[in-house]
N, C-alpha and C positions, 0 to 999 in steps of 0.2 A: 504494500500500500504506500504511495508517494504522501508526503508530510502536507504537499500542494492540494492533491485532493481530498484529504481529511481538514483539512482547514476549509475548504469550498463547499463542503457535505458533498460530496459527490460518491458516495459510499454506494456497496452494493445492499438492498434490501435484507439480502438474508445476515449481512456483515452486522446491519444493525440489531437484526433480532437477536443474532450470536449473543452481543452484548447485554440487551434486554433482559433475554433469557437468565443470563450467567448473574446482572443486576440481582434479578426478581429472587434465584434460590440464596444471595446473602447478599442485605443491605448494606453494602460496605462499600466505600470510594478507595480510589488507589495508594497505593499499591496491594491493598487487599483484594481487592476484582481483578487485578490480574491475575494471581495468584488461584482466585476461583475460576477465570478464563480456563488456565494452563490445566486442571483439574477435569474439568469437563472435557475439553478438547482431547483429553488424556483418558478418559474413559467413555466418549464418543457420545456422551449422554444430550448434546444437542443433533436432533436428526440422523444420528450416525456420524456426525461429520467428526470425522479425527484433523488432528494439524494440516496436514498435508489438504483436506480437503476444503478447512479455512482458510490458507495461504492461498488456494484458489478464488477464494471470495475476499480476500485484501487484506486478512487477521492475520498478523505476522508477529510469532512472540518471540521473534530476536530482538536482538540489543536496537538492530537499526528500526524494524519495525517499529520498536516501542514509542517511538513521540506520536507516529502516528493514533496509535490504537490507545495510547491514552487521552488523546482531543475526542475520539470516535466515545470513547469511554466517557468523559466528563459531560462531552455532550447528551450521549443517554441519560445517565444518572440526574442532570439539570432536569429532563424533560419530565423521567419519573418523580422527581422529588416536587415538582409544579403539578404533578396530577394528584398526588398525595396532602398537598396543603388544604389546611380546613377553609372552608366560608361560615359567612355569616349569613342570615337569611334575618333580616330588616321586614316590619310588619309597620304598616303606616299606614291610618285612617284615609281613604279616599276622602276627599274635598269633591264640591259639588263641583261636576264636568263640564268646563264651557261649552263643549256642541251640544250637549245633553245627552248624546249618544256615544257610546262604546265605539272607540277607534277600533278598524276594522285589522288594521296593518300588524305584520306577523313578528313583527319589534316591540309592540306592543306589551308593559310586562304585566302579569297576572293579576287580574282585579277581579276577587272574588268576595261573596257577601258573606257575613258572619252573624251570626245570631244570638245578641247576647239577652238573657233573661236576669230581671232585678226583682228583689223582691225587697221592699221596704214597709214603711209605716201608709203607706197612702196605696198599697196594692201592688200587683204583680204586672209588668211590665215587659214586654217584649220589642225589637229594636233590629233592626237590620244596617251596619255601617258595610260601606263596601271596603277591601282593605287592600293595599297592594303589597306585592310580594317581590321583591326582589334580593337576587345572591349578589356578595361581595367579598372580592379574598378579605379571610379575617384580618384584621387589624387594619383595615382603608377606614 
């Protein structure tokens, strides 16, 4: 794998799942995932693929290899570690809607009604607020 094309992402598809893969059975960043690389690749446990048939797909765990397949590496690991971040899910009273009608448009985020019930000194009441919903990475 040229040091050129891993900095471009020009990776082969299965080069990146190698990675993924080898990610997913231990969370761990380099030089430990290399480590788990050379393991798998060594017991063929992705696809069958042994060494020789990831050096066909660009996974090179020599010396010279190695800057490449650690960019290809940190670059997976970033991508898993952003799908794993929590959100927040924000709940906010709808306000009365200028057109008066429900935007049709498919960006539009989730307004649904909620039905709260009160029960006090002057009787039992019931209440529909519309409420909207939307995700936010945690801590924005």
């Amino acid at each position: 794998m040229d040091p050129h094309s891993a900095a471009t992402g020009t990776q082969d598809p299965d080069a990146i799942e190698f990675v993924r893969f080898c990610y997913r059975r231990r969370r761990v960043g380099w030089p430990e995932l290399y480590d788990e690389m050379c393991a798998v690749a060594g017991r063929g446990l992705f696809r069958g693929y042994d060494a020789d048939d990831l050096a066909g797909l660009g996974i090179g765990f020599s010396l010279f290899g190695m800057p490449a397949l650690s960019v290809l590496a940190s670059r997976v690991v970033a991508e898993e570690q952003a799908l794993r971040r929590p959100v927040t899910v924000t709940i906010t009273a709808e306000v009365a809607m200028a057109s008066g009608s429900p935007s049709s448009g498919t960006d539009a985020p989730v307004v649904k009604p909620v039905s709260f019930d009160t029960a006090g000194e002057h009787g039992d009441h019931t209440f529909e607020v519309p409420v909207r919903l939307s995700l936010a990475p945690s801590g924005a």
